[in-house]
C-alpha positions in Angstrom: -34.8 -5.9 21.8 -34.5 -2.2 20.3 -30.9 -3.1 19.0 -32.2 -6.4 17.6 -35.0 -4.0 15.6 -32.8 -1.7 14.1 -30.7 -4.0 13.1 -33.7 -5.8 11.1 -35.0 -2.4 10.0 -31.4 -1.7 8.9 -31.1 -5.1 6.9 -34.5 -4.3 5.3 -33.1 -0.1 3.9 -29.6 -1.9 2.7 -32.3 -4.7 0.6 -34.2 -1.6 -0.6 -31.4 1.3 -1.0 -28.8 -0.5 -2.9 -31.1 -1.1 -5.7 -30.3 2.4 -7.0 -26.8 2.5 -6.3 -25.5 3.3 -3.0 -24.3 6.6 -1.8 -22.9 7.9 1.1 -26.1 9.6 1.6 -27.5 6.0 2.0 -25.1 6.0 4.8 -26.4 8.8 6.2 -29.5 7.2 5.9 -29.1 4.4 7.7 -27.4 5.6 10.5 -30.6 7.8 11.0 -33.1 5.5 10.0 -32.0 2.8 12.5 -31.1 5.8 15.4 -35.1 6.0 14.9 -35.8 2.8 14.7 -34.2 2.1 18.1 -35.8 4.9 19.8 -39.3 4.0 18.7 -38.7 0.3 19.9 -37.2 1.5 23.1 -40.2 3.8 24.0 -42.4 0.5 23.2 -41.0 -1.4 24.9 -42.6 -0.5 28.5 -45.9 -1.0 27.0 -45.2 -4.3 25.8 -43.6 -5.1 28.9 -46.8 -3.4 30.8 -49.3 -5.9 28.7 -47.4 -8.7 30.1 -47.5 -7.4 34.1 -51.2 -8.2 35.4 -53.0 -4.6 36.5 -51.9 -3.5 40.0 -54.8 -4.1 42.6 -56.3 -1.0 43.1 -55.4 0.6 46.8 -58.3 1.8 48.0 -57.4 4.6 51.3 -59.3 4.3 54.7 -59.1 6.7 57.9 -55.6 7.0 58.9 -55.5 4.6 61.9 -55.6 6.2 65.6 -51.9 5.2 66.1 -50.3 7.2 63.4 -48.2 10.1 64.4 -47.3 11.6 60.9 -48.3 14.7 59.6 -48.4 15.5 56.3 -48.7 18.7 54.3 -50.6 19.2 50.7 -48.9 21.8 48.9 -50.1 23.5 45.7 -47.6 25.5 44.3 -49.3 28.5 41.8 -48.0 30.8 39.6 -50.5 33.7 38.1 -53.1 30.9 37.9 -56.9 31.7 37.6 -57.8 31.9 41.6 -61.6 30.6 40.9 -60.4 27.3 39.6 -57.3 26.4 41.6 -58.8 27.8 44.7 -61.9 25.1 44.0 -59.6 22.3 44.0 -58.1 23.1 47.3 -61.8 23.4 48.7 -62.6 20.4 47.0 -59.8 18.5 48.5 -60.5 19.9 52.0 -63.9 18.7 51.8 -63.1 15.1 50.7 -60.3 14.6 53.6 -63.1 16.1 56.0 -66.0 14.1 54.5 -63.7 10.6 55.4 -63.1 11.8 58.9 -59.0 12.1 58.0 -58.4 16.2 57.4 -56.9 16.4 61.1 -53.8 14.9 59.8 -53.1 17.2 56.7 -52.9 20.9 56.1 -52.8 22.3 52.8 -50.8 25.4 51.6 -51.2 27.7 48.9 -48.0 28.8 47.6 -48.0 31.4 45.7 -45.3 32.4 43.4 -47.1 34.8 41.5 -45.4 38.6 41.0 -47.7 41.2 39.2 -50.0 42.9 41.5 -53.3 42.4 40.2 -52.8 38.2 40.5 -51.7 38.9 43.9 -55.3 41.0 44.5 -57.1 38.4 42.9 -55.5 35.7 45.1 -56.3 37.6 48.3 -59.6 38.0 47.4 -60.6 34.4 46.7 -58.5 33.3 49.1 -61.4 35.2 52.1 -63.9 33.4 49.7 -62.0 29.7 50.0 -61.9 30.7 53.7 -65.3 31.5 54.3 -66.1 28.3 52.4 -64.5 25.8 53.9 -65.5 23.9 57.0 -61.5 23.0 57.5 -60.3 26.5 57.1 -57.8 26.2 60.2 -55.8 24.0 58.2 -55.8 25.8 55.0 -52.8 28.0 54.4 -51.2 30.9 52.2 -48.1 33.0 51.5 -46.9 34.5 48.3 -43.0 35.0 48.0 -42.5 38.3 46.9 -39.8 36.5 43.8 -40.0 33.4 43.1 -36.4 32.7 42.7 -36.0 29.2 41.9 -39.4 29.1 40.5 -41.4 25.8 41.2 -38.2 23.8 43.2 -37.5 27.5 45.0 -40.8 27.3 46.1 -40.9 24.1 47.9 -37.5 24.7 48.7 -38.5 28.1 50.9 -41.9 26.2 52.1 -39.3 23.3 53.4 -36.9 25.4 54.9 -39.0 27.7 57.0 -42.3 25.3 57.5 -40.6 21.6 56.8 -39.9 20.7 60.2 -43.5 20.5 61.3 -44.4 17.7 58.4 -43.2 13.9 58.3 -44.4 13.8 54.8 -45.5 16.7 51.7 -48.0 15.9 48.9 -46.9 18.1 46.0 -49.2 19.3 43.3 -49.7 21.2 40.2 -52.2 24.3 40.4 -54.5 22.0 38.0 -54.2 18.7 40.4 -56.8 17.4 41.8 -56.6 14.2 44.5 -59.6 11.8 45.5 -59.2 11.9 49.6 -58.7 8.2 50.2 -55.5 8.6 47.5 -54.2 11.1 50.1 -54.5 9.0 52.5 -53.6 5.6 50.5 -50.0 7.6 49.7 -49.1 8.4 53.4 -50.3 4.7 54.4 -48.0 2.9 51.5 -45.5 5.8 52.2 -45.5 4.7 56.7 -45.7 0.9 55.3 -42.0 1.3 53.7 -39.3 3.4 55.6 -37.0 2.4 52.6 -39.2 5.1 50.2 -38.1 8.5 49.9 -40.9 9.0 47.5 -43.8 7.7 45.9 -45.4 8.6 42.3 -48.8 8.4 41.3 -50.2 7.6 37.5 -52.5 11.5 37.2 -55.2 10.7 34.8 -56.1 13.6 32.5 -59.7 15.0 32.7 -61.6 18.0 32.0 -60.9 17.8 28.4 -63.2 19.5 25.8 -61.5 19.5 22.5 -60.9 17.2 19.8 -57.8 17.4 20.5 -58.0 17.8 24.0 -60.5 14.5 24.4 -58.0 12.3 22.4 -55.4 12.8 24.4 -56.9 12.7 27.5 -58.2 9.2 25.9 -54.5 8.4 24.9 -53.6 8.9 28.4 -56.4 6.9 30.2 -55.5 3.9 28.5 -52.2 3.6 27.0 -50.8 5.6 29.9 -51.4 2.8 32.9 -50.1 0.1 30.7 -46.8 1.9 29.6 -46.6 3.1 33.3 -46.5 -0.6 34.6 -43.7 -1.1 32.1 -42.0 1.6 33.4 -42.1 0.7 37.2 -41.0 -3.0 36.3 -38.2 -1.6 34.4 -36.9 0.9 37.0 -37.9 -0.4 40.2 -36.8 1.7 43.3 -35.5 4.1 40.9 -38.3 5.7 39.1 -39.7 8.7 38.0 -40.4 11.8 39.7 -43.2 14.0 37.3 -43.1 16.6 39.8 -46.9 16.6 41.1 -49.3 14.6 42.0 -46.7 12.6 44.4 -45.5 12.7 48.2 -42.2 12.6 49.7 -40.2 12.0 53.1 -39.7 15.7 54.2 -36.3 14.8 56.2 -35.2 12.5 53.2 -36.0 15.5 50.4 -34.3 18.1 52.6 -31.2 16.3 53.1 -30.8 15.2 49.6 -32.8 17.7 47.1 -30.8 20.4 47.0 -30.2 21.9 43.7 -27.7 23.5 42.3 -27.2 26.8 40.2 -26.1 25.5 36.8 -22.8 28.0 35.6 -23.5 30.3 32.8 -26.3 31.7 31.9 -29.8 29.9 30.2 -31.5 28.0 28.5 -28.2 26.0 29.6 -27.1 27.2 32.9 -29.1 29.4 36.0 -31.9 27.4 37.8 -32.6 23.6 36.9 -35.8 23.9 35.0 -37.3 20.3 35.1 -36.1 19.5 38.7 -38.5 16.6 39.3 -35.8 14.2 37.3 -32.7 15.7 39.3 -34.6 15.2 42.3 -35.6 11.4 42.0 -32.0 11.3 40.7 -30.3 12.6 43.9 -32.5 10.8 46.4 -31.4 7.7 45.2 -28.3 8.5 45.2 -28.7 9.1 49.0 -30.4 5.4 49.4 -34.1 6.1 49.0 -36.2 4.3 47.2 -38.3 6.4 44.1 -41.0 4.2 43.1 -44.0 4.9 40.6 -47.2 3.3 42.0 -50.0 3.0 39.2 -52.5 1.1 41.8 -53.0 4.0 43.6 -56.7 5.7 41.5 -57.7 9.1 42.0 -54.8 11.4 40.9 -55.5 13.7 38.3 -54.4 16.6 36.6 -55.5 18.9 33.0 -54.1 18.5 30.0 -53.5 21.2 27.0 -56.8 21.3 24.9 -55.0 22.4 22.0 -51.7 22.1 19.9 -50.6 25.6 20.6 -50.8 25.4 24.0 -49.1 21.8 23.4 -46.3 23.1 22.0 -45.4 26.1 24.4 -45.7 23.1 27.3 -43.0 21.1 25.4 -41.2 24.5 24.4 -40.6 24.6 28.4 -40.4 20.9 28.7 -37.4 21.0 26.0 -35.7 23.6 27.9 -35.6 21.8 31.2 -34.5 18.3 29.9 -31.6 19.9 27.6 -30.7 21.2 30.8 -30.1 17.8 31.8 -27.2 17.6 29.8 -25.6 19.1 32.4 -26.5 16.9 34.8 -26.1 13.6 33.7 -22.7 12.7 34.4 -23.1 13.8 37.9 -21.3 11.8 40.5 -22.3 8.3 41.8 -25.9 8.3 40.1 -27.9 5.4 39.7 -27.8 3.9 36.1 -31.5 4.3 35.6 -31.9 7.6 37.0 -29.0 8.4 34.1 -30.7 6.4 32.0 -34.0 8.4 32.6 -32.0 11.5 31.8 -30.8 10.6 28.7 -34.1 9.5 27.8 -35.8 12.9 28.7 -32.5 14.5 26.4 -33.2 12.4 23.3 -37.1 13.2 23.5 -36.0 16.6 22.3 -33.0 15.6 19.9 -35.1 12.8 18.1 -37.5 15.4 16.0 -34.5 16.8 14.6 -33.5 13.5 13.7 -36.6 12.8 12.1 -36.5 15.3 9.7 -33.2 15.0 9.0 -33.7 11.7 7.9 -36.7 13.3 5.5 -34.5 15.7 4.2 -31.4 13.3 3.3 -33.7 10.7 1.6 -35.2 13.5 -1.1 -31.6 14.5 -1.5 -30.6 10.7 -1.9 -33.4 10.2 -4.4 -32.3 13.7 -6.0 -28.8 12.3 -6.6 -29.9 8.8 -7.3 -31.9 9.5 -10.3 -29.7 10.8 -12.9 -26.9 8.2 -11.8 -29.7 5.3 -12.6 -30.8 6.6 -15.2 -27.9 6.5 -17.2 -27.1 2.8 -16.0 -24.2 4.6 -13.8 -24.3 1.6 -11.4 -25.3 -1.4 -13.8 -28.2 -2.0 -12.1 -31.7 -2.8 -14.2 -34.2 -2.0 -11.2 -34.7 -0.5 -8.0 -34.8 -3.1 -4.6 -37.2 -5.0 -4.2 -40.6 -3.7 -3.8 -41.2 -6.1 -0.9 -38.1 -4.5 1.3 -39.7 -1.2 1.1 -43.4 -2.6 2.0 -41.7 -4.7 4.9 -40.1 -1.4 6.6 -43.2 0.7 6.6 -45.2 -2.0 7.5 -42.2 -2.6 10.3 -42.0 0.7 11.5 -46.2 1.3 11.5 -46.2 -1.8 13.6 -44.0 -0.4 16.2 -46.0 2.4 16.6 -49.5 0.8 15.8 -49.6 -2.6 17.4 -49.2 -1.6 21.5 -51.9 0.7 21.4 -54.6 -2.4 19.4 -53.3 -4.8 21.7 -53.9 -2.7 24.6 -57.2 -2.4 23.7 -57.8 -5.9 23.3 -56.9 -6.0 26.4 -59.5 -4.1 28.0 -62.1 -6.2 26.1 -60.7 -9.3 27.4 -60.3 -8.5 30.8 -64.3 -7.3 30.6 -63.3 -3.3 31.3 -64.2 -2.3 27.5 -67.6 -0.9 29.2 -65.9 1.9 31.2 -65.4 3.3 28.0 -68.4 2.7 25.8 -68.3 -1.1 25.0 -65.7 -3.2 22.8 -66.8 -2.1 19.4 -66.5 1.6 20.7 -63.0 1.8 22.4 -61.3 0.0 18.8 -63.1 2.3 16.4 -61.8 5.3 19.2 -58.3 3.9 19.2 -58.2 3.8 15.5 -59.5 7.3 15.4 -56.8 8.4 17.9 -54.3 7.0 15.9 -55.4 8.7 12.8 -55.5 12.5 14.4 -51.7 11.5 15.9 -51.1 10.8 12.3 -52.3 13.8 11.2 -51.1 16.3 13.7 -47.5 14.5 14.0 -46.0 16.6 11.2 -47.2 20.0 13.2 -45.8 18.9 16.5 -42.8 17.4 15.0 -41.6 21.0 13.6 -42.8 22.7 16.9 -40.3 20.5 19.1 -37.5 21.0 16.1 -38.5 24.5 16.6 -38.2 24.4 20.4 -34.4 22.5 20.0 -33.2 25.2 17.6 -34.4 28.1 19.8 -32.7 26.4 22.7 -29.5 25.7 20.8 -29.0 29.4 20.0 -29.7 30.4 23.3 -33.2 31.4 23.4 -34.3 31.2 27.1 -37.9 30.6 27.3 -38.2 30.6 30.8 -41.0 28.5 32.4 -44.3 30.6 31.8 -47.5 30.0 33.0 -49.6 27.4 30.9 -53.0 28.7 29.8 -55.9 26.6 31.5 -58.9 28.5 30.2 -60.7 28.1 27.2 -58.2 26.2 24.7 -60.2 27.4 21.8 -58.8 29.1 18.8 -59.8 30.9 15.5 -58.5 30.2 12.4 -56.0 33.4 12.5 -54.9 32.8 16.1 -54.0 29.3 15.0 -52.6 30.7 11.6 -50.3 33.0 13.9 -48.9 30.8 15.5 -48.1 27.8 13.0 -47.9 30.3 9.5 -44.6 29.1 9.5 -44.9 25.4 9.4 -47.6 25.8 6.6 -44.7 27.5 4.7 -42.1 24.5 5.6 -44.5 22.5 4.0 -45.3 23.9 0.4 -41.6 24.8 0.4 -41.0 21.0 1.1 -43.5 19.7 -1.0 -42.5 22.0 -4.2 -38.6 20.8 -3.9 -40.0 16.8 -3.7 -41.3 17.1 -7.1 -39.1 19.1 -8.7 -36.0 16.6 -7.3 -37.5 14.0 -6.9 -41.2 13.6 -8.1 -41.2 9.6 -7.1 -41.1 10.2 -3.9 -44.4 12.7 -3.9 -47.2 10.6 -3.2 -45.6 9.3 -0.1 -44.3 12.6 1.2 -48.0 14.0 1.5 -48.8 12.8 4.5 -46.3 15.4 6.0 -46.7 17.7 3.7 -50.3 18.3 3.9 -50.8 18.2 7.0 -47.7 21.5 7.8 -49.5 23.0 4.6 -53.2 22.8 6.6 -51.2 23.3 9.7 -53.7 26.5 10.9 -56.7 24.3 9.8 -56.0 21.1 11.8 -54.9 23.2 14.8 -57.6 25.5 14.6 -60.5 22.8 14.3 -58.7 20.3 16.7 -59.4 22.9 19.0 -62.6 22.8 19.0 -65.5 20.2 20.8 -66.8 18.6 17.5 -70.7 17.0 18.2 -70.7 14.7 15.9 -67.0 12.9 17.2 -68.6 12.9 20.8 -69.2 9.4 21.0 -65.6 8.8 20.4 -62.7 8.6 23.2 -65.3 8.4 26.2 -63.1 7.8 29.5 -64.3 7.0 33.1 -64.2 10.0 34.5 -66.7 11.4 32.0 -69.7 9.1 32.2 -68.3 7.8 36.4 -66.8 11.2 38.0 -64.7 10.8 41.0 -66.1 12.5 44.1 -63.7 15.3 44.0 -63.9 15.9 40.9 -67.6 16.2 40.9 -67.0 18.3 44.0 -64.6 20.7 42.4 -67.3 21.3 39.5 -69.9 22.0 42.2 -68.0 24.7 43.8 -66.5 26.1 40.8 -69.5 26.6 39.0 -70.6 28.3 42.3 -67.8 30.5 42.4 -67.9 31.4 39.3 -71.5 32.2 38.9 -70.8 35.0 41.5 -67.3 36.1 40.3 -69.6 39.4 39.4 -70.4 40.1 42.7 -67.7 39.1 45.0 -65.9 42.6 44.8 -69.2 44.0 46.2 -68.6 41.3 48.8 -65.8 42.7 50.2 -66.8 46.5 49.5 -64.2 46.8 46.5 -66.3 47.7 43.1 -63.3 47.9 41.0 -62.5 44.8 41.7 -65.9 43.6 40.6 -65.9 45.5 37.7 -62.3 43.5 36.9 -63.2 40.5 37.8 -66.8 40.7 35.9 
């Protein structure tokens, strides 16, 4: 199917580019365009094959049954997070499994990789207050490795190889995961059901979101995201994906098959693998286990960025670890898919470039173009015809537009348009999501360009913390950090019409947007009243027990974060953490 439509697209530029005369930038063209073409079809393709596959039924969790012998361990690897908030979710979770009667077969740990001293006083600290909290507190644990070699894979590596032997099974989770009890306890029964599974991967639905920016695409992911992610489990099967959290794994079968190698040379290339969740689907079914993405199972969630900043140094890290990949990808006796998978995570990255490549060779096409037309170089009395060039955008724009209406549709036909307003409501918010991903596509295009170039020359970013508080930012904070792009964008604009002034009209909407680059960031960033009726999701108006639990004790916490040095006769600490 994706050859099939870049071969049409392709038909459709040859109708439209020889009009003028064709160059061997029109080659260049092409080759590009359609390269595009067939990457955008390919990554619609699992949500049109996701609209055809009828929604999973929804696995509710019960009691583990008397006769189970597993034990399974929750573990919440952290790195310099905000204690308060990831502390909450652990107490949260805790109470849930003890609320259902089921805590006796889990223990959680807290593993912490974080290194200055001050995160490690703050840790301890809330750590006595999770403690004191918690009704379950015998089977609430935490160390902090004093380096965090490895990072995130090192971590559950060490937790594995000095604690695994106690635990049939390990729930792994992000420091801003949160999981509804019976979805614990749905994963280790669908995990006992099927000795074949090395490991199982929930759908996380984004909540918490505040901004514009954050709201639409925690909306993006609530609806769009279940539909693609049916696509993707029918395409892969028992070789799926492996997001790193919110998922739970055979203990024997990830020890024996997980190990990870140190890359030769030094990063972004070589060193520690970076984005090991891949690798580590990759290699377990290599060893004969099934990976399997389960999007029945509700009540996994997780944060998203609430701004495009904060977007962009996630994908900065994300670019990183699957250029890495490169690497990898040829290793021995893999599964196609899992290569496949790879690859796919590779050319996420390489396609921006690609992109704008393909918007830089066009104004130099039509700069070159011009004066050979002109002067009747090639014989020719008009351009192509205007209906080839109508055709592709319309082509293209349906690619990227249609999935996401029909998917909605969906929704209102299957009677589920209510969980997020009514019918009327969940189009006019889909059109509006699809209109700010217009807008801020530009932006994000030239930060992952950015974030392929820096890797390229050998800039290692590492894998910082992400920034979970307030996502916020002023109009100089936003200009700081984008200036640049605003500056790609008048420079851009200026060289279209002066080389090719035809073409100006239909390169504003990329140019404008890089130009108000600081503006759009800076006001996407931001909880706008008057768009609040837009991209309403079901955790919002219907929270999920823990989630509603983890608000109740944050807000608890927090409200005394003043105080709780006094608590434990430390002022200073007070005074800090006030």
């Amino acid at each position: 199917m994706s050859s099939a439509t870049a071969v049409f697209a392709a038909w459709l530029f040859v109708l439209l580019a020889r009009g003028d005369g064709w160059t061997w930038l029109d080659t260049v063209r092409l080759a590009l365009s359609s390269l595009c073409v067939f990457w955008l079809t390919w990554g619609t393709m699992g949500g049109m094959l996701g609209l055809f596959v009828p929604p999973p039924r929804t696995i509710a969790g019960a009691p583990r049954p008397p006769g189970a012998q597993g034990r399974t361990a929750i573990l919440m690897p952290i790195y310099n997070e905000d204690p308060p908030s990831t502390f909450a979710r652990v107490a949260a979770m805790s109470s849930r499994l003890l609320e259902i009667g089921a805590h006796g077969a889990f223990d959680i740990f807290i593993l912490s990789d974080s290194q200055s001293l001050e995160s490690a006083t703050r840790e301890t600290l809330w750590l006595e207050r999770l403690l004191t909290d918690c009704r379950a507190r015998e089977q609430i644990f935490y160390r902090r490795r004093p380096k965090n070699s490895g990072r995130k894979a090192g971590n559950i590596e060490d937790f594995i190889r000095h604690s695994g032997a106690a635990y049939d099974y390990a729930i792994v989770l992000d420091a801003d995961s949160l999981m509804e009890a019976e979805a614990i306890v749905a994963m280790v029964q669908r995990i006992e059901a099927a000795p074949q599974v090395g490991l199982l991967q929930t759908l996380p639905e984004i909540v918490h979101a505040r901004s514009v920016f954050g709201r639409a695409l925690q909306f993006a992911a609530t609806v769009y995201t279940p539909v693609f992610a049916r696509g993707t489990a029918l395409m892969q099967g028992g070789e799926g994906p492996y997001w790193g959290h919110n998922a739970i794994f055979r203990v024997r079968a990830f020890a024996e098959s997980c190990g990870l190698p140190q890359l030769h040379g030094r990063p972004p290339f070589g060193g520690h693998i970076l984005s090991h969740d891949y690798v580590e689907a990759a290699l377990l079914a290599r060893a004969g286990h099934q990976v399997l993405l389960d999007p029945a199972i509700k009540g996994s969630f997780e944060e998203g960025p609430d701004n495009i900043v904060d977007f962009a140094k996630r994908d900065q890290r994300w670019c990183q670890g699957n250029l890495q990949h490169s690497r990898v990808v040829m290793a021995p006796s893999l599964h196609v898919w899992n290569r496949i998978t790879l690859l796919q995570g590779i050319f996420n990255y390489l396609m921006p470039p690609v992109w704008l490549a393909l918007l830089i060779v066009s104004i130099a096409s039509a700069d070159i173009a011009r004066p050979l037309y002109a002067y009747g170089y090639y014989g020719f009395e008009r351009p192509g015809p205007d209906w080839a060039g109508w055709a592709l955008i319309g082509f293209v724009a349906g690619i990227l537009i249609l999935p996401k209406l029909l998917i909605a549709t969906l929704y209102i036909l299957a009677g589920k348009a209510k969980r997020f307003g009514n019918g009327v409501l969940i189009l006019v918010s889909v059109l509006a999501e699809i209109l700010l991903s217009t807008i801020t596509a530009p932006i994000v295009l030239m930060f992952q360009v950015r974030a392929v170039l820096r890797v390229v020359f050998g800039f290692d970013g590492g894998w910082p913390p992400s920034n979970r508080n307030d996502g916020t930012l002023t109009l100089g904070q936003a200009m700081s950090g984008s200036w640049w792009i605003t500056c790609c964008g008048a420079a851009g604009l200026a060289v279209v019409m002066t080389l090719a002034p035809s073409l100006a009209i239909w390169s504003l909407p990329v140019a404008l947007p890089m130009i108000l680059a600081p503006f759009v960031i800076a006001t996407t960033s931001r909880p706008l009243p008057a768009l609040a009726a837009l991209w309403r999701v079901p955790s919002e108006s219907e929270p999920s027990p823990v989630l509603r639990e983890w608000e109740t004790i944050h807000q608890g916490w927090t409200g005394s974060m003043g105080r709780l040095g006094e608590e434990f006769g430390d002022p200073e600490t007070a005074n800090v953490l006030g």
